[in-house]
C-alpha positions as CSV (number, residue, x, y, z in Angstrom):
1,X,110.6,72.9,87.4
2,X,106.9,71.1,87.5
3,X,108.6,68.1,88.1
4,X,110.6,69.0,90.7
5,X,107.7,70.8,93.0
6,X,106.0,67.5,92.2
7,X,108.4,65.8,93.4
8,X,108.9,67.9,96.6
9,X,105.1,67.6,97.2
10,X,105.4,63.4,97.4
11,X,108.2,64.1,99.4
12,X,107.1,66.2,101.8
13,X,103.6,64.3,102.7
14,X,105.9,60.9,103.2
15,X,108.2,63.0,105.3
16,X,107.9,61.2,109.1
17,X,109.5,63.9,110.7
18,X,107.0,66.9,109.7
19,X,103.7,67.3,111.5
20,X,100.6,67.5,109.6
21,X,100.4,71.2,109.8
22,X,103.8,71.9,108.3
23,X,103.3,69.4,105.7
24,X,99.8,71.1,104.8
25,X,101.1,74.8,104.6
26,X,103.9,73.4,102.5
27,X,101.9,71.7,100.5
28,X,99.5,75.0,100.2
29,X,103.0,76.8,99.3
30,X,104.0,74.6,96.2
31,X,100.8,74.3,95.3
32,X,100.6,78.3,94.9
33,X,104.3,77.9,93.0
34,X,102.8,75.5,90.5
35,X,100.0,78.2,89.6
36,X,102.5,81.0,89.8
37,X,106.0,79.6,88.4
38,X,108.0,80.9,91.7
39,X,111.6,81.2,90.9
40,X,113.3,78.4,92.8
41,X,115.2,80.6,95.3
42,X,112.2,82.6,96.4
43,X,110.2,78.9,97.0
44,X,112.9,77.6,98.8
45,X,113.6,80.0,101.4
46,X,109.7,80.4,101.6
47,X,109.7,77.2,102.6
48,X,112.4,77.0,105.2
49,X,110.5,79.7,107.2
50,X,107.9,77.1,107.6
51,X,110.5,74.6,108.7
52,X,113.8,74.2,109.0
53,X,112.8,70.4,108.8
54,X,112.4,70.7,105.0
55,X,115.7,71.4,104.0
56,X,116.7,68.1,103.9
57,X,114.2,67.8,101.2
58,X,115.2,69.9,99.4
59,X,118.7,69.5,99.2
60,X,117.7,65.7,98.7
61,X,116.1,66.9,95.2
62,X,118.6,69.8,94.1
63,X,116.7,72.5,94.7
64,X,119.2,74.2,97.3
């Protein structure tokens, strides 16, 4: 699972279509995740409430 909030994280700061304030609070989310070991479920709704913009992402890496 490290690997894949890892690879979320690059993801996410490369993203175009985010602004800098969505990128940072996810950023701040996974971050917390990595401390914490979220289940994925609970991180990836979490993050869809930031922005809907992320799914994408996520389905890009398998996580939804």
């Amino acid at each position: 699972m490290k690997k894949k909030l890892e690879e979320l994280k690059q993801k996410v700061k490369n993203h175009k279509d985010l602004e800098e304030s969505e990128k940072t609070n996810t950023i701040k989310k996974i971050d917390e995740w990595l401390l914490e070991d979220k289940a994925e479920g609970t991180f990836a709704n979490e993050l869809m409430q930031i922005s809907k913009k992320i799914t994408p992402i996520l389905e890009e890496i398998g996580l939804i």
